[in-house]
N, C-alpha and C positions, 0 to 999 in steps of 0.2 A: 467806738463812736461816742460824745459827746452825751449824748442823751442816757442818763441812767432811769432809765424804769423797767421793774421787771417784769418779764414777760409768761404769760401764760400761754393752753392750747395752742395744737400746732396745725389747724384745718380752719379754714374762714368759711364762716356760717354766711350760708345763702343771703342774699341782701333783704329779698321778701318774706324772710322768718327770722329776724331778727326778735321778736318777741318772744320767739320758741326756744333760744338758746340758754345754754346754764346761766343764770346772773348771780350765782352762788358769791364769786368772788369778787362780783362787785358791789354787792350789797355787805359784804361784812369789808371790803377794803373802804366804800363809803359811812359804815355807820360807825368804826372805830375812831374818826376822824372828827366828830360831834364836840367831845371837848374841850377842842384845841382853841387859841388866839391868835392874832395877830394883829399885829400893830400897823394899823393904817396911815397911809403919808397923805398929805395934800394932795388932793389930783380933783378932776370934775364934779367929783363924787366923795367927800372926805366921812372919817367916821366920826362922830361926834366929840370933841376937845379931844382929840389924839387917842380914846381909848382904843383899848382890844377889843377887838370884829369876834363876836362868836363864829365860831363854825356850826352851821347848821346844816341837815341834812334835806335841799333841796339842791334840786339839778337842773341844766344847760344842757343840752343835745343838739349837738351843730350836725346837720345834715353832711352826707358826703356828696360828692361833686353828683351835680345834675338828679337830686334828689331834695325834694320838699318839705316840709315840715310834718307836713298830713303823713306822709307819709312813712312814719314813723310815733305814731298815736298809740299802736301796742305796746312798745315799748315804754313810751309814757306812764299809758296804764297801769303795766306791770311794775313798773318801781313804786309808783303811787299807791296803788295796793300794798305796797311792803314797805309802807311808811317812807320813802322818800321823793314828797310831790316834785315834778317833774314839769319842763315845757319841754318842745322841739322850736328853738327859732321859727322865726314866724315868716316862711320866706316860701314861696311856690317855685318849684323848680325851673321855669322860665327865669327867674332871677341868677342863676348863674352864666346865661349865657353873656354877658361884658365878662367873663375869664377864661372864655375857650382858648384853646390853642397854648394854656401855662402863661397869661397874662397876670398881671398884679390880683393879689386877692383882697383889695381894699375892700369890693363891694361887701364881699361874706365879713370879712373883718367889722364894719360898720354894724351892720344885722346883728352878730354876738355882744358888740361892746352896748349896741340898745337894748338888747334880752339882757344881760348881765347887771347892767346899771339897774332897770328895774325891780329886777328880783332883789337885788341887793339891798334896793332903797326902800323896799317896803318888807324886809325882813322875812323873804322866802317866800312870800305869797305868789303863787305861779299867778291865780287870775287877777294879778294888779298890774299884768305885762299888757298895754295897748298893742293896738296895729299901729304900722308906720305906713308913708304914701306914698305908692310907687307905679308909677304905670310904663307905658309899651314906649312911648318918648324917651322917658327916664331913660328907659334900658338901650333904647336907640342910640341915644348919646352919647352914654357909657360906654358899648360895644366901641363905636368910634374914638373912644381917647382913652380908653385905661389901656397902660402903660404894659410892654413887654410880648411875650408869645413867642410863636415864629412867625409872626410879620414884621417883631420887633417895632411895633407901633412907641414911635418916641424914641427911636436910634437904638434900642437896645435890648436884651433878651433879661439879662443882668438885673437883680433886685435892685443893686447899690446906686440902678443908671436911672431909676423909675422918675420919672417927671416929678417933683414933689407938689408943683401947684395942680395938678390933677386930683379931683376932692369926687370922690362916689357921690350922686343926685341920688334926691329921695329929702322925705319928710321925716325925721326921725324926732316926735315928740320928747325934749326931756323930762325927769320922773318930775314930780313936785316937792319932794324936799331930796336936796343936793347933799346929804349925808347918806353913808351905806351904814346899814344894821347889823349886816355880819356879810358872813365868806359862806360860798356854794360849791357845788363839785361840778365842774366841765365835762363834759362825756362827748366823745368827737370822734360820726362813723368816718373810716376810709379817708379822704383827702379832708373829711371835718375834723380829724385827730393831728394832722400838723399844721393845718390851719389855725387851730386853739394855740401852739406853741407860740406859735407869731403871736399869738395876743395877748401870751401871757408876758410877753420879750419887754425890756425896757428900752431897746433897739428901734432906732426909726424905721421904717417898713414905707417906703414910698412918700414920706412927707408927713409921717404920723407916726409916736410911739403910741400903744394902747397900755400897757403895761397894768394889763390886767391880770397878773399873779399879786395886785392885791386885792384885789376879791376873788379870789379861789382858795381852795384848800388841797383840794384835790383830781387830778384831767385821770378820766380813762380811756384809753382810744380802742378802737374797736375796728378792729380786719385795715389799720394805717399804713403808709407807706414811710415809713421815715429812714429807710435807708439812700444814702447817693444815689443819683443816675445819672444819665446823658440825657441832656434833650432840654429842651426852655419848660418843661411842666415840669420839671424837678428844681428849678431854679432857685424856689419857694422852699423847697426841705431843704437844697444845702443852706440858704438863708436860715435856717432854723438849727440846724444843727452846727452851726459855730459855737453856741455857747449849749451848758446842759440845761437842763430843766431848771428855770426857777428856783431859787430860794426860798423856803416854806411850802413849798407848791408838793405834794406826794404823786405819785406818776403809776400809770397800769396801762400796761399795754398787752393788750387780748387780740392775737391773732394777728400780731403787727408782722413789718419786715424789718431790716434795718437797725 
């Protein structure tokens, strides 16, 4: 398969003890990774006159499908205590419901590239990540027009078919200065571990490249699915697994498949 990251444990930890489980190897796969650079390109967010982005040891935890932000606060805590402060995207679980049925993941995609830009822009500081505005409309909407599934809403199941003028609603405030400070580590449970891949992709995804492996240093995903399957909710991994993992980007995958 395409994707080189190595794998560790061979049991997926309960999804409601994620807090409880060994972070042995992701605490020393994340704090090796502090000294490194990388050379930022132009994009939304650039680093200041083209320097090298420290790698710093703060983190991104993308929820997995039909799971909250809240609802993974232990784990938060736990890196935080061990010196690497931490958010969970800022998203209530009612916010995935515009992707049921293996529809486009722009809406989740949106959510990381706003948690990501911030932390970035304010050089790790978890509590400089605002809220964004989203309500039951929003999501009414969205349910309605994002692209793919098996209702094949917008002719097609297919990433490459995705409507591209279909754009995820919501308020997503930008940071207040448009430069990033340095690179963070992605950490993405369950379907939030190849959801990250996508955003780290220079690859258009539905009308948007994110190409957010430059501000990463390092994704660890946690109990992911990133092997093939059948069906429109795998549509999304084999989209992701065309190309390997990013350039520059270091990769851990804990309890993955595929």
């Amino acid at each position: 398969a395409p994707l080189d990251i190595k794998r560790s444990w061979h049991y997926p930890p309960p999804r409601t003890h994620i807090a409880a489980m060994r972070i042995t190897h992701l605490l020393i796969f994340l704090a090796t990774s502090s000294h490194q650079t990388y050379i930022a390109q132009t994009f939304s967010i650039k680093s200041s006159k083209n320097k090298p982005l420290p790698n710093v040891k703060a983190a991104v935890i993308v929820p997995g499908f039909l799971t909250g932000g809240s609802e993974f606060q232990s784990l938060v805590d736990a890196l935080t205590d061990r010196g690497i402060p931490s958010i969970a995207v800022p998203l209530p679980n009612w916010h995935w419901i515009p992707c049921l049925g293996g529809r486009s993941m722009r809406p989740m995609l949106e959510r990381i590239d706003f948690t990501v830009k911030h932390l970035v822009a304010n050089g790790g500081d978890v509590s400089a990540v605002p809220n964004f505005e989203y309500g039951p409309i929003d999501c009414w909407l969205d349910f309605k027009d994002n692209p793919g599934g098996v209702l094949k809403v917008g002719g097609s199941a297919s990433v490459d078919d995705y409507d591209p003028n279909v754009t995820p609603r919501g308020v997503f405030p930008e940071p207040r200065s448009n430069e990033a400070q340095c690179r963070i580590a992605l950490i993405g449970h369950s379907a939030g571990g190849w959801i990250s891949r996508v955003y780290l992709s220079d690859r258009n995804y539905g009308g948007k490249s994110y190409r957010g492996h430059r501000y990463i240093h390092s994704l660890v995903t946690l109990g992911s699915p990133h092997g093939d399957a059948p069906g429109p909710a795998f549509e999304g991994v084999k989209w992701a697994n065309r190309e390997p993992l990013s350039k520059g980007v270091r990769g851990l995958a804990v309890a993955g498949k595929g």
